[in-house]
N, C-alpha and C positions, 0 to 999 in steps of 0.2 A: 358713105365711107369710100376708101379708095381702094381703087380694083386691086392695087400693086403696089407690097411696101419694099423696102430698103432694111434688111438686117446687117448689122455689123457683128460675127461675134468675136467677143471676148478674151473667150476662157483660158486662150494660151497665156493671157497677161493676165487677167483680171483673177482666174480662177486658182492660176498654179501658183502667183503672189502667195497667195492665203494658204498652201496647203503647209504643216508641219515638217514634214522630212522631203531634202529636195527629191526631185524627180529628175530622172538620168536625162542626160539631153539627147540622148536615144532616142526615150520614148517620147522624149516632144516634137522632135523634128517625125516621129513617127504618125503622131495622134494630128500638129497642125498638118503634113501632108492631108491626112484623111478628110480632116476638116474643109480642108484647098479640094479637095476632089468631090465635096455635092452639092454643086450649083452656087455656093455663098459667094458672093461677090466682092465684100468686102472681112478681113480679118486684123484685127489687133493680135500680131504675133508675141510682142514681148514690150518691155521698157526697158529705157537706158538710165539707169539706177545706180545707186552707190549697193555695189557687193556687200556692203559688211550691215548696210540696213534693209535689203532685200535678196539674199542669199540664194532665191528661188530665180534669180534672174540673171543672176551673174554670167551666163553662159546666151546673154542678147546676142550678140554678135554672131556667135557659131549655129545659133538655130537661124537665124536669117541666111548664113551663107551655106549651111547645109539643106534647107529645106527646100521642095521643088514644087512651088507656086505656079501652078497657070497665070499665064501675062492677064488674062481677065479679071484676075482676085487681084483686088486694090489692096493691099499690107500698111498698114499701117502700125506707130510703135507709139508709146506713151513718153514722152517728156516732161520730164521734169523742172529742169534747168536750162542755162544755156551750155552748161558742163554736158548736160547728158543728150543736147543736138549736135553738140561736138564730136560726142561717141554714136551717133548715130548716123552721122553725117558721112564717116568711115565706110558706109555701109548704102550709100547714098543707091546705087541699081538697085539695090532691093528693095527697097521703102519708095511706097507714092502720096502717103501721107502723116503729116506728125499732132498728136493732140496733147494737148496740155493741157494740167487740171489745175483749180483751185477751188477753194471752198465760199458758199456764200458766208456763210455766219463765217464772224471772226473767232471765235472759242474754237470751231472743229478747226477753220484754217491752222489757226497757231498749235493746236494737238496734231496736227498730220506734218505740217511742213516748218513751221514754227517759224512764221510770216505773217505779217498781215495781210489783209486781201489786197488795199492797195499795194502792197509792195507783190506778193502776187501778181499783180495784175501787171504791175510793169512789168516785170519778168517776165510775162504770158509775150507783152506788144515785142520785146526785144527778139523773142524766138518765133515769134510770127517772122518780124524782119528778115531775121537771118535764113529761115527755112523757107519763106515767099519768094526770096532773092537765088535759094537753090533748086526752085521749080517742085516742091512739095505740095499739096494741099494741107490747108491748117482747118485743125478743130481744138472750139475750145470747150471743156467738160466743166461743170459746175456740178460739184457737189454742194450736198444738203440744199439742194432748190426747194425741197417742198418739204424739209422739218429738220433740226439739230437736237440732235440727243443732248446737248449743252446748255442749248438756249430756247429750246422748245418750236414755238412758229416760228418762221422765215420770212418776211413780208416780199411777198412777188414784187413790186413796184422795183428792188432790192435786185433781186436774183436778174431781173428785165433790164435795170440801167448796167449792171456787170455785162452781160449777153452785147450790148450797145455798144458798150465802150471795145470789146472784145472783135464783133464784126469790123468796128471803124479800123481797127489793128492790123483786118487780114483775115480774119478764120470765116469759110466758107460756109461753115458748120457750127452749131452749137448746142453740146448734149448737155440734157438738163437731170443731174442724176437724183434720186430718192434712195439717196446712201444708205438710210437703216430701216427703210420700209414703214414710213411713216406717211406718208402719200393715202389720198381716196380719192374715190372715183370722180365726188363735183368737184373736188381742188384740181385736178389734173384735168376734167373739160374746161373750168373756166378760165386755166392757168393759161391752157394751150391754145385755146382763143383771144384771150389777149397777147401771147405772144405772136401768134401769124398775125396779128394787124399790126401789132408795134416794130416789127421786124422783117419787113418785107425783102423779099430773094434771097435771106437767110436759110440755110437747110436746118432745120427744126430736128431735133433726136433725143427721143424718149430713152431713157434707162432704167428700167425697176429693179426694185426688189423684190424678193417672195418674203419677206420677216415674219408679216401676217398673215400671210395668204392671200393679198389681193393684187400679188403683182398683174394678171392678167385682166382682169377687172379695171385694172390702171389703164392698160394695153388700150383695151375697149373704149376709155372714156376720151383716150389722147385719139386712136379715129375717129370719132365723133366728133370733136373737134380740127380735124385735118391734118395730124400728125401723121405721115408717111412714111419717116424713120425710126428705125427701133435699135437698142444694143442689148443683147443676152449673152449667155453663157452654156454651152454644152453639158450636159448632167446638174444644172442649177449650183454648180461651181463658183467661187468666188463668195462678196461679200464685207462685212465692216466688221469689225471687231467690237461695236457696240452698236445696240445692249449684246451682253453675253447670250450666248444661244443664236444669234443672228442666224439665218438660214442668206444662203448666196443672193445671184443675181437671178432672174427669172428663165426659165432651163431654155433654151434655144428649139428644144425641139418639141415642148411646152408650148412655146411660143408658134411655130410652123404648124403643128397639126391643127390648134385652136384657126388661125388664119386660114387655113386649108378648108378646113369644116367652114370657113365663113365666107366661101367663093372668093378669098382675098390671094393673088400670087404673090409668092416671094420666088421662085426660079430654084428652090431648096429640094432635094431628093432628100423625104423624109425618114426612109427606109437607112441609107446613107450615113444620114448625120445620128441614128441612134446605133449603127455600128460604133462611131466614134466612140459616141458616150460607154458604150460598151466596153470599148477596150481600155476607157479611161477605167474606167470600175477596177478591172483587173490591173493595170497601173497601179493604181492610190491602193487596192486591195479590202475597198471600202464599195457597200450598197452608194451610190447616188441619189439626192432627192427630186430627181426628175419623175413627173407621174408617168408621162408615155416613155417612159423606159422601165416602167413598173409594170403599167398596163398593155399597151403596145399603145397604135391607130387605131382608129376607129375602123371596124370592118360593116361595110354596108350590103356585104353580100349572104350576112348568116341568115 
């Protein structure tokens, strides 16, 4: 396994998307500062969205020009279009990387963006272009890599020639997400083995979900395999809207202690980053399903 992974988290995009009643842009620029302050090197602040179909995001622009990032944390924002690299582009000293998403199965694509993948996919090469040409780094995210609530399996061969065609474009990166937690542990060793040989000097990044409880288990199997990059979410925030009940992304700080306990660094103050989650709590006004923000760390000194 590897000594030292790469976390990206999320939760300012991924997590506050999903939440019902917006949240002040207060306390975002409050909660990503905290975020920016315990060791995480990389964060997905926000996306550049249409207002009136993600309402939680509308205020992209003033959480990047209000928030105080160390030059160390790499910001990175979600795009969508090449409408919303345009509104990002605004914004260009703040942002050092852009990712764009599309889906493997065509059912979820056309439910989320109501596109097909290839037409996705161009879309993806055209915002590669434009954002490579303004000195960005590009990632490209692949949802339902490893199952579609629509159309059941996902044939890797599928999700592997997307990823292909996506490097050839530009993206330096390529996260492979498990949108409704339908992923296990051999599909994701032997996914992520055949992706580090088909994909070579590609950055490889793992995305879970907890739906069923094996997001970390997942975790487990994509090191085994050699996966060194991961993406989560602060208090297990976030998530898909199907199936109903869906639990988020896998808690970020779920993820560090687990790592921590397994002599793996991430460079993350574990203590730190469940203050966040904390304060998120009181934010949203809701319990979180993070477990080490239930239980704490592991203490090895009782």
């Amino acid at each position: 396994m590897p000594s030292r992974v790469r976390i990206r988290e999320v939760g300012p995009r991924d997590g506050f998307q999903n939440e019902p009643e917006v949240i002040a842009t207060d306390d975002k620029v409050r909660l990503v500062e905290m975020l920016a302050s315990t060791g995480l090197r990389r964060l997905e602040v926000t996306s550049f969205v249409r207002a009136d179909v993600v309402p939680q995001l509308a205020d992209a622009g003033e959480v990047l020009e209000r928030a105080r990032i160390p030059e160390e944390v790499s910001v990175s924002v979600l795009i969508p279009n090449q409408r919303g690299l345009e509104a990002a582009l605004a914004h260009r000293d703040r942002i050092d990387e852009v990712n764009v998403f599309l889906s493997a199965s065509e059912s979820h694509n056309r439910h989320n963006v109501n596109r097909s993948v290839s037409e996705s996919v161009a879309g993806a090469e055209a915002v590669f272009a434009e954002a490579g040409a303004a000195g960005l780094r590009c990632e490209g995210v692949i949802s339902t890599s490893f199952g579609c609530p629509y159309e059941g399996d996902v044939d890797p061969g599928r999700v592997l020639e997307i990823a292909a065609t996506l490097a050839a474009a530009g993206a330096a990166e390529v996260g492979f997400g498990d949108t409704t937690g339908m992923a296990n542990p051999v599909q994701v060793r032997e996914f992520f083995e055949r992706a580090g040989a088909e994909l070579p000097g590609v950055e490889l990044t793992a995305h879970f979900h907890n739906t069923r409880g094996q997001g970390l288990a997942n975790v487990v199997a994509a090191l085994d395999a050699g996966c060194e990059s991961f993406e989560s979410s602060f208090g297990e925030l976030g998530g898909c809207p199907f199936p109903p009940g869906a639990t988020g992304n896998i808690a970020t700080e779920d993820l560090v202690s687990m790592l921590h306990e397994m002599g793996i660094e991430t460079g993350i103050d574990l203590e730190k980053l469940l203050l966040a989650a904390r304060e998120a709590q009181k934010v949203l006004g809701r319990p979180l399903g993070s477990h080490t923000l239930l239980a704490g760390p592991v203490d090895h000194h009782r």
